[in-house]
ZAKETOR-922141 format. One line per 10 residues: number of its first residue (from 1); their letters; for each residue z, y, x of N, C-alpha, C. Coordinates in nm, 3 decimals. Example, Ala and Ser with C-alpha at 12.3 -4.5 7.8 and 13.67 -1.06 7.14 Angstrom:
ZAKETOR-922141
1	as	0.780:-0.569:1.319:0.780:-0.450:1.230:0.780:-0.330:1.320 ~ 0.708:-0.225:1.285:0.714:-0.106:1.367:0.787:0.003:1.290
***
This chain:
ZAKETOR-922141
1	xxxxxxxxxx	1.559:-0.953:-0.032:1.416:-0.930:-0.017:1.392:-0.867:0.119 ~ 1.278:-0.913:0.185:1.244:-0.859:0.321:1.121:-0.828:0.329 ~ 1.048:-0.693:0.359:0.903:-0.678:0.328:0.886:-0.674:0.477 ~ 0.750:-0.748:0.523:0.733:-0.695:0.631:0.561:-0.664:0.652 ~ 0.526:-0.619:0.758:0.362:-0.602:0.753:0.305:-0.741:0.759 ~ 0.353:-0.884:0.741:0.317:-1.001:0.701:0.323:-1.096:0.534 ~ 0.406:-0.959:0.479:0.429:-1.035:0.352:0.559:-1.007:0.321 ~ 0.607:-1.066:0.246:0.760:-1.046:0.150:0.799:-1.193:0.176 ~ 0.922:-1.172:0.172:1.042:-1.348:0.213:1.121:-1.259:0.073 ~ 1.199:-1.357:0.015:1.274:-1.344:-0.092:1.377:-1.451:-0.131
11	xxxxxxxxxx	1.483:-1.462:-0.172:1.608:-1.584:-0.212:1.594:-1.551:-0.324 ~ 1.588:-1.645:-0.429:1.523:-1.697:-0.561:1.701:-1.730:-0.594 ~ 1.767:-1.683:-0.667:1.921:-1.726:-0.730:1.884:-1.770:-0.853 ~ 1.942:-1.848:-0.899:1.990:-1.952:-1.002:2.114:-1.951:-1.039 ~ 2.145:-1.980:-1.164:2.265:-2.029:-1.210:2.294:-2.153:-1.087 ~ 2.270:-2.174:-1.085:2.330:-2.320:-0.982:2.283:-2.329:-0.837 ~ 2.191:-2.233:-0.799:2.166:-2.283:-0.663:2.055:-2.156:-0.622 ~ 2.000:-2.144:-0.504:1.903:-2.041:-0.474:1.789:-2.146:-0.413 ~ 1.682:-2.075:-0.362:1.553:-2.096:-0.282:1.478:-2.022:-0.234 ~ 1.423:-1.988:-0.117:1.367:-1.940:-0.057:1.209:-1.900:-0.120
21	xxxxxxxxxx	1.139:-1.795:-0.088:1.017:-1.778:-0.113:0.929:-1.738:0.001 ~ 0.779:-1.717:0.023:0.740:-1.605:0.080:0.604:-1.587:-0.006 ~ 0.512:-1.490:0.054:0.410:-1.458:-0.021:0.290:-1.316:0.105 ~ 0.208:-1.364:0.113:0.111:-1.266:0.207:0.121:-1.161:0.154 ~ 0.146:-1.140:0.000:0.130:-0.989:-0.107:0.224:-0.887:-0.037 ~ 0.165:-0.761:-0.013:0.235:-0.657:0.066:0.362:-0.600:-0.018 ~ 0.450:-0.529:0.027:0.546:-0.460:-0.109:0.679:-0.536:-0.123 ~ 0.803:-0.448:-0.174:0.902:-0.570:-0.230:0.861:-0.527:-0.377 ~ 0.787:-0.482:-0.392:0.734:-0.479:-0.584:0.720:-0.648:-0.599 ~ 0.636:-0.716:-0.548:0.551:-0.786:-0.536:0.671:-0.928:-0.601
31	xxxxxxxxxx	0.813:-0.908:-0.553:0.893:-0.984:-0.572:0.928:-0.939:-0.760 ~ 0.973:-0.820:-0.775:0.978:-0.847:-0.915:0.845:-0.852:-1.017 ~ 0.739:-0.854:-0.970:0.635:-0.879:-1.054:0.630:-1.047:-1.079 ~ 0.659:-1.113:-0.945:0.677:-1.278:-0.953:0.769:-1.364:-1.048 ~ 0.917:-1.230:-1.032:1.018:-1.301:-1.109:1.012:-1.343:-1.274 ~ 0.875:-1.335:-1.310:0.841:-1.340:-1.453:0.794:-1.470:-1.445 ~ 0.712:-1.518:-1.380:0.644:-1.623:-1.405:0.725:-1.769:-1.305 ~ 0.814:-1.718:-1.205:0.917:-1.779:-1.133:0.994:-1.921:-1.218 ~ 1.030:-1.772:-1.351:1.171:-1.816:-1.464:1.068:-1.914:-1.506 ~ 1.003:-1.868:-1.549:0.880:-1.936:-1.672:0.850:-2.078:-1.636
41	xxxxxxxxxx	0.776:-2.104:-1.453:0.797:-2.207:-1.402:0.940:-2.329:-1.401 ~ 1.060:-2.227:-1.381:1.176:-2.299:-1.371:1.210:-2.389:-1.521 ~ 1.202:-2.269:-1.630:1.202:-2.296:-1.775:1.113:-2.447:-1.754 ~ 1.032:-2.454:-1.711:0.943:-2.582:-1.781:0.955:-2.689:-1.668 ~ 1.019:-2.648:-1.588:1.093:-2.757:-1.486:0.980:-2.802:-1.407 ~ 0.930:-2.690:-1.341:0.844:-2.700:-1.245:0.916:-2.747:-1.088 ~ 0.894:-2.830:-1.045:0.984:-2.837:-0.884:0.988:-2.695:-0.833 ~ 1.082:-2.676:-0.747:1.094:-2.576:-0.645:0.981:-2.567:-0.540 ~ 0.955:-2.663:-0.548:0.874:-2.671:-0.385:0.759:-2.676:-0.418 ~ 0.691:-2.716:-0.534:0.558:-2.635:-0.623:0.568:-2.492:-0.617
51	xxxxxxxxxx	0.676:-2.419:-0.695:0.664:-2.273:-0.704:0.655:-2.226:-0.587 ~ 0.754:-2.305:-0.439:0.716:-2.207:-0.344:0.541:-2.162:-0.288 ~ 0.497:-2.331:-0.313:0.344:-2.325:-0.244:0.269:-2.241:-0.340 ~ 0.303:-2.238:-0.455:0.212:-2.134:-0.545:0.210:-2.022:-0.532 ~ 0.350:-1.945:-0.500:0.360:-1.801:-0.437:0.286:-1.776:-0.309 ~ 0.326:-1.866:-0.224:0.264:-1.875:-0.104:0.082:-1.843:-0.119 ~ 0.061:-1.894:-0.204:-0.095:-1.929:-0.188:-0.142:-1.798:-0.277 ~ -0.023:-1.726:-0.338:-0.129:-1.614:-0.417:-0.191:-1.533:-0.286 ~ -0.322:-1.475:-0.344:-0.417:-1.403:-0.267:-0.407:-1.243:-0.329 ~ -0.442:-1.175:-0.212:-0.455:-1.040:-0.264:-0.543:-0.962:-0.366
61	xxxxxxxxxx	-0.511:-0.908:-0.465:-0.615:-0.862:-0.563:-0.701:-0.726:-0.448 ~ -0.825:-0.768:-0.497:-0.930:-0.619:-0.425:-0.832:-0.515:-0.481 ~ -0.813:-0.411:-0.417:-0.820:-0.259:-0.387:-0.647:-0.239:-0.471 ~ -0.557:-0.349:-0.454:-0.394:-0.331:-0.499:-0.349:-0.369:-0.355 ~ -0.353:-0.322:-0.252:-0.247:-0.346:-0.131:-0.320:-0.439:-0.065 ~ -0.473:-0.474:-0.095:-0.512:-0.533:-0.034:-0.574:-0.517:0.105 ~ -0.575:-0.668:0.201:-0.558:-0.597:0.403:-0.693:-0.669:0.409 ~ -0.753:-0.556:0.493:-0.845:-0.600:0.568:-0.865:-0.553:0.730 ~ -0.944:-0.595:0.789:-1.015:-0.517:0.921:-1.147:-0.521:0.908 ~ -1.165:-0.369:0.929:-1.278:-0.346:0.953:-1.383:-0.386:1.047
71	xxxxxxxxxx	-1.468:-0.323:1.086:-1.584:-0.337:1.176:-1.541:-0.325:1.290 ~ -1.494:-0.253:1.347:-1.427:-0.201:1.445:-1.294:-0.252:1.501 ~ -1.269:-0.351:1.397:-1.119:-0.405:1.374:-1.001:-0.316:1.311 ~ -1.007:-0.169:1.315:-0.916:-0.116:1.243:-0.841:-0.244:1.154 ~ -0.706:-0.213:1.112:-0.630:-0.244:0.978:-0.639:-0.173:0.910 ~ -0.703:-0.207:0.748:-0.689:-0.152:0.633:-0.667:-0.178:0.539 ~ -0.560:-0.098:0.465:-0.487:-0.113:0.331:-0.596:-0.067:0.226 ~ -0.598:-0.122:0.149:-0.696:-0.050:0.061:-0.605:-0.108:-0.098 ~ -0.550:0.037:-0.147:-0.546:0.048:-0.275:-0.592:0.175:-0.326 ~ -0.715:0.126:-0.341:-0.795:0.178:-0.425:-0.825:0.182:-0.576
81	xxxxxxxxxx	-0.762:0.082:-0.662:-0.820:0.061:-0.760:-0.777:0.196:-0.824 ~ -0.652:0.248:-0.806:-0.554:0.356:-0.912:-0.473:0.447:-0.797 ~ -0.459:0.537:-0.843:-0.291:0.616:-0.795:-0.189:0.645:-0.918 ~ -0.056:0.656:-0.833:-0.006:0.702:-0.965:0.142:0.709:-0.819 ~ 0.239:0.774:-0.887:0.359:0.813:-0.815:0.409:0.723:-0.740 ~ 0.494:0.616:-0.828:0.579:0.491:-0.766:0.525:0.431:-0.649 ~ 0.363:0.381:-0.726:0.227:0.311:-0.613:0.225:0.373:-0.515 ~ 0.164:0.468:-0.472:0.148:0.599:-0.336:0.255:0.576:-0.269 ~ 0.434:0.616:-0.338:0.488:0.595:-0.228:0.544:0.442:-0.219 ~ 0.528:0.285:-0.287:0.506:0.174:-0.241:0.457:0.174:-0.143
91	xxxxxxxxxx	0.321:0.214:-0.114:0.242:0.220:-0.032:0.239:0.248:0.073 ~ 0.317:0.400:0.080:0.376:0.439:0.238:0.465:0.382:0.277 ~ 0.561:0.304:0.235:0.658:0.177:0.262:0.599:0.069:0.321 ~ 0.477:0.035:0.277:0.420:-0.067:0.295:0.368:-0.064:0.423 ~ 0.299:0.078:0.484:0.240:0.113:0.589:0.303:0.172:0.664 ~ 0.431:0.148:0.645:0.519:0.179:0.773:0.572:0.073:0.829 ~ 0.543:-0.069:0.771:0.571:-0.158:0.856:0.517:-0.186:0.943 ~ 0.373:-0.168:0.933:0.289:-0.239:1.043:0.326:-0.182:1.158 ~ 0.282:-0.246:1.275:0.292:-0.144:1.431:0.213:-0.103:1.503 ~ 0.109:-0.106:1.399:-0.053:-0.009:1.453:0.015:0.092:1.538
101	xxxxxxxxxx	-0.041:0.165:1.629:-0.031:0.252:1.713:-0.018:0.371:1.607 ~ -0.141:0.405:1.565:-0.158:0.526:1.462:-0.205:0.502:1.329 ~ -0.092:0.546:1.239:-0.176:0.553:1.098:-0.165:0.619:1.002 ~ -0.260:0.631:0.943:-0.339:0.744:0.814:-0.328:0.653:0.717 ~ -0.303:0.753:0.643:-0.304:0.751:0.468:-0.464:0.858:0.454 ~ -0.490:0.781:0.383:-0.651:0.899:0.296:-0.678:0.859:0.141 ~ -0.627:0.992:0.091:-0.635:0.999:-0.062:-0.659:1.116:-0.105 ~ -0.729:1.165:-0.200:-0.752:1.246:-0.246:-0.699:1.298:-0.355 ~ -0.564:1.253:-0.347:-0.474:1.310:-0.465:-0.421:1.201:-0.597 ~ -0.336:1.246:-0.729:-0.326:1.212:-0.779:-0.370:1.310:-0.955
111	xxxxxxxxxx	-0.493:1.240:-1.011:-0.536:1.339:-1.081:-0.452:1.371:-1.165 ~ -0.388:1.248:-1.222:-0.324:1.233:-1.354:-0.208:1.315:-1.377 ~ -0.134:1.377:-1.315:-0.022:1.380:-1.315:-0.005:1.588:-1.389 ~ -0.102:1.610:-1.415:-0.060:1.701:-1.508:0.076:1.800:-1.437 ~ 0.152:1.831:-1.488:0.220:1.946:-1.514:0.321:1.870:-1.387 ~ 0.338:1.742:-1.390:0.392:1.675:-1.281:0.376:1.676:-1.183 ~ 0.263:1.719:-1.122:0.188:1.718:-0.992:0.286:1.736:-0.879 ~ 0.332:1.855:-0.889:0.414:1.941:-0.761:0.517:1.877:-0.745 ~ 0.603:1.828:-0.852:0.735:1.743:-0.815:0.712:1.621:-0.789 ~ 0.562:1.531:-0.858:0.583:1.430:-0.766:0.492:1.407:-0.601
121	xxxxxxxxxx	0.428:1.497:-0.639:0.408:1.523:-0.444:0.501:1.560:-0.355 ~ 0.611:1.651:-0.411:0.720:1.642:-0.307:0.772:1.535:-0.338 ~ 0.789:1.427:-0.402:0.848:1.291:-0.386:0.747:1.214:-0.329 ~ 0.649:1.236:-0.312:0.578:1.145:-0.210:0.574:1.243:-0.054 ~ 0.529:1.302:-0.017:0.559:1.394:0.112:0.721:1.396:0.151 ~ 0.828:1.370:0.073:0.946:1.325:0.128:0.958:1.143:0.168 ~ 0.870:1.035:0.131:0.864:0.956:0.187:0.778:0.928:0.301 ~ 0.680:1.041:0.295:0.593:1.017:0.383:0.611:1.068:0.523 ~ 0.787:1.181:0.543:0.815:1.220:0.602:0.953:1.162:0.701 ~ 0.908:1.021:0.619:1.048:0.924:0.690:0.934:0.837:0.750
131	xxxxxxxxxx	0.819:0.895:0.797:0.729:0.808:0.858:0.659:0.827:0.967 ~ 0.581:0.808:1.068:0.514:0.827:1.152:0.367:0.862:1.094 ~ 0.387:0.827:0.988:0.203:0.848:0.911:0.141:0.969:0.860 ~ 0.009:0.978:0.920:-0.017:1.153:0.882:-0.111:1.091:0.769 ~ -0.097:1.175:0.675:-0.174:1.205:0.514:-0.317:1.260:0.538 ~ -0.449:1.200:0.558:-0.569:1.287:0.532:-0.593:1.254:0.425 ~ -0.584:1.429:0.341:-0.652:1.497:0.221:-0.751:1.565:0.180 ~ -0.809:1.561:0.042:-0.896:1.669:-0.019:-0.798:1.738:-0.097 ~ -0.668:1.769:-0.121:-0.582:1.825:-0.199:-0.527:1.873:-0.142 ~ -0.560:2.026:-0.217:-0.503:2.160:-0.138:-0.325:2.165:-0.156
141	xxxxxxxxxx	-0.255:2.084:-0.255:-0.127:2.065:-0.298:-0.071:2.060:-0.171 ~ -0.094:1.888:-0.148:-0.012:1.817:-0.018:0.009:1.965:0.069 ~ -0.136:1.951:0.126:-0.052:2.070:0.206:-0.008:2.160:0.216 ~ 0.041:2.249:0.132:0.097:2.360:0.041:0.213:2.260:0.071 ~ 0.326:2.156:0.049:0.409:2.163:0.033:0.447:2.056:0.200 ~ 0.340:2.070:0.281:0.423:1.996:0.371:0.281:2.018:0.504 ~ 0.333:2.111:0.609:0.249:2.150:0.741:0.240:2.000:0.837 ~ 0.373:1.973:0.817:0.327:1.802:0.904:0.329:1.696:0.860 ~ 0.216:1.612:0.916:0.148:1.529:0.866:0.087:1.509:0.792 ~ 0.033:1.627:0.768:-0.070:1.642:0.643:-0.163:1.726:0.709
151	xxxxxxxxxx	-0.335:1.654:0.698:-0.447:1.668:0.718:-0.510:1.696:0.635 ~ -0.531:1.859:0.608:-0.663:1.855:0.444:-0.784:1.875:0.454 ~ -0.870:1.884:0.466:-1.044:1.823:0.409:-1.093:1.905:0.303 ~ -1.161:1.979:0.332:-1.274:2.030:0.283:-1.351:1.945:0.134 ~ -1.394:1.832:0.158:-1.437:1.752:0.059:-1.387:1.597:0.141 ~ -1.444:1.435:0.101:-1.441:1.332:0.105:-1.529:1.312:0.261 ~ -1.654:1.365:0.228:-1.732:1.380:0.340:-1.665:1.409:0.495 ~ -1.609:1.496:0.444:-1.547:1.546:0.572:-1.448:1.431:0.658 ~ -1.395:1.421:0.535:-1.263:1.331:0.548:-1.306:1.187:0.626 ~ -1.410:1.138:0.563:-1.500:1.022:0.625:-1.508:1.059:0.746
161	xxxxxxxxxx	-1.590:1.124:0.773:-1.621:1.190:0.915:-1.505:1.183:1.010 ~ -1.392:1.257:0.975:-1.250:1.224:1.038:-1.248:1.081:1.125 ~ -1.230:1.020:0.974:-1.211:0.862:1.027:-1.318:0.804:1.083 ~ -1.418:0.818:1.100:-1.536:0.785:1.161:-1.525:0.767:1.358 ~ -1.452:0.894:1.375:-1.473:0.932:1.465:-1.316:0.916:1.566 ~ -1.223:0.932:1.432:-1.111:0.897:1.513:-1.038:0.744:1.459 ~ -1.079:0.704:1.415:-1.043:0.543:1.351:-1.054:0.493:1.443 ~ -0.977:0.364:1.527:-0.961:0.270:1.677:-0.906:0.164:1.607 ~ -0.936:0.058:1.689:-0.907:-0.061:1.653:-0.755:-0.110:1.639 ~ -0.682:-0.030:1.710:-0.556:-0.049:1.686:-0.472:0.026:1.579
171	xxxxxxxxxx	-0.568:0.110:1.460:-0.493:0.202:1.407:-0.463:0.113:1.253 ~ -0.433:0.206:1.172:-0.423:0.131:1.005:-0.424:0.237:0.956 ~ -0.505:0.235:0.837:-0.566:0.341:0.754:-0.524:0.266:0.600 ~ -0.483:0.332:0.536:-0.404:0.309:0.380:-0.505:0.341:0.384 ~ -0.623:0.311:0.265:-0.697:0.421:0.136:-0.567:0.396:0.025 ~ -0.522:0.537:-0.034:-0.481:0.558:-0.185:-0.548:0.604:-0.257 ~ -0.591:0.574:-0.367:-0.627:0.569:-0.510:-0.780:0.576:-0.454 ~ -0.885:0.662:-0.562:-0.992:0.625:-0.612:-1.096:0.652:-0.527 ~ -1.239:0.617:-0.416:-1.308:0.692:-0.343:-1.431:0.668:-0.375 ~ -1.533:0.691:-0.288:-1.683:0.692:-0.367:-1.709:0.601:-0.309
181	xxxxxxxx	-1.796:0.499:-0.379:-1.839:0.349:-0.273:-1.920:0.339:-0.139 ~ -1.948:0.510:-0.091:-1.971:0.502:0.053:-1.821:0.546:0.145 ~ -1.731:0.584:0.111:-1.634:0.617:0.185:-1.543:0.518:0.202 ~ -1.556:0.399:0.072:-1.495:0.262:0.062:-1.560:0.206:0.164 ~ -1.691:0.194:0.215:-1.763:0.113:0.335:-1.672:0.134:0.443 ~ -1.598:0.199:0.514:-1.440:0.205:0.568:-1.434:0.104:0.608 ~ -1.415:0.003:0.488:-1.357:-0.146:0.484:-1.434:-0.208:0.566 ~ -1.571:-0.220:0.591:-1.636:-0.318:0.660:-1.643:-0.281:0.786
***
C-alpha cells in the first residue's frame, strides 16, 4: 500500500495471482475498507479490470477526508462529519503528505472520549509531532499536553479569524471533526 497526497496505489493478492489498484480516496484505511467488496466482486467473477475502474472512479464522501480548494485556493481536508481517535490521527497521516508550504489542523477536540480523553490526545499530539503541522484549537487539553504546535483559541470565532487572515493559497488546512456551518464556509 502507498498513500500519497494523490490517493492510495495498492497490490490486490490472490490465491493465484495479484493486481494493481488505485483510488483518489485519501488514507491507507481506504484500502482495507475496499477489501470487502474487492473479494465480493472477485467471488462473483467480476473481471479485474472492471474492479480496477470501479475503485478508481469512487468519489469522496462530503466531510470523510474529503479535498477541496477554497476561494483563495487554499487545500482543504475536510473531515468533518465525526472525530474519534484512530480518524484524527488517519488524518494527520493523511496531511502530511501533501507539500503545501504550511499546514493546520483545526478541531475543536474530541467530545466523546470520556475518561479517555488525556491518553488519547497524547496519542494524537505524538503523531502530530512526527509532523510539520501545527494543531489550531478550542481545547484547553491539547495544549496542556503539548507547547509545540499547538495553537489554542479562545472560542471557534477566534479560530476562524486565525485562518481568515493567515490561510494562503499554498497552505492545507485539515478541518477535524464537527464545526458550525459558518466556520465550514472555509471550504469555499
Amino acid at each position: 500500500i502507498s498513500a500519497t497526497h494523490k490517493g492510495v496505489d495498492a497490490t490486490i493478492k490472490t490465491p493465484t495471482d495479484e493486481f494493481a489498484i488505485h483510488s483518489d480516496l485519501l488514507g491507507e484505511h481506504v484500502v482495507a475498507n475496499l477489501l470487502p467488496a474487492i473479494a465480493c466482486a472477485m467471488d462473483l467473477q467480476v473481471p479485474k479490470s472492471r474492479i480496477r475502474i470501479s475503485v478508481r472512479e469512487l468519489e469522496h464522501i462530503p466531510n470523510k477526508l474529503s479535498l477541496h480548494k477554497n476561494r483563495i485556493g487554499a487545500t482543504i481536508i475536510s473531515d468533518g462529519s465525526n472525530s474519534n481517535l484512530e480518524g484524527f490521527r488517519e488524518a494527520i497521516k493523511v496531511a502530511a503528505t501533501f507539500p503545501n508550504a504550511d499546514k493546520y489542523i483545526a478541531s475543536k477536540g474530541i467530545i466523546e472520549l470520556g475518561g479517555e480523553k488525556e491518553e488519547s490526545y497524547k496519542k494524537i499530539i505524538t503523531e502530530l509531532l512526527k509532523t510539520d503541522i501545527v494543531l489550531l484549537t478550542t481545547d484547553p487539553l491539547f495544549a496542556q499536553l503539548s507547547k509545540e504546535q499547538v495553537i489554542l483559541f479562545d472560542n471557534e470565532l477566534y479560530l476562524k479569524d486565525h485562518l481568515n487572515q493567515y490561510l494562503h493559497a499554498d497552505n492545507l488546512l485539515l478541518i477535524e471533526g464537527r464545526f458550525s456551518p459558518e466556520f465550514m464556509k472555509l471550504l469555499h
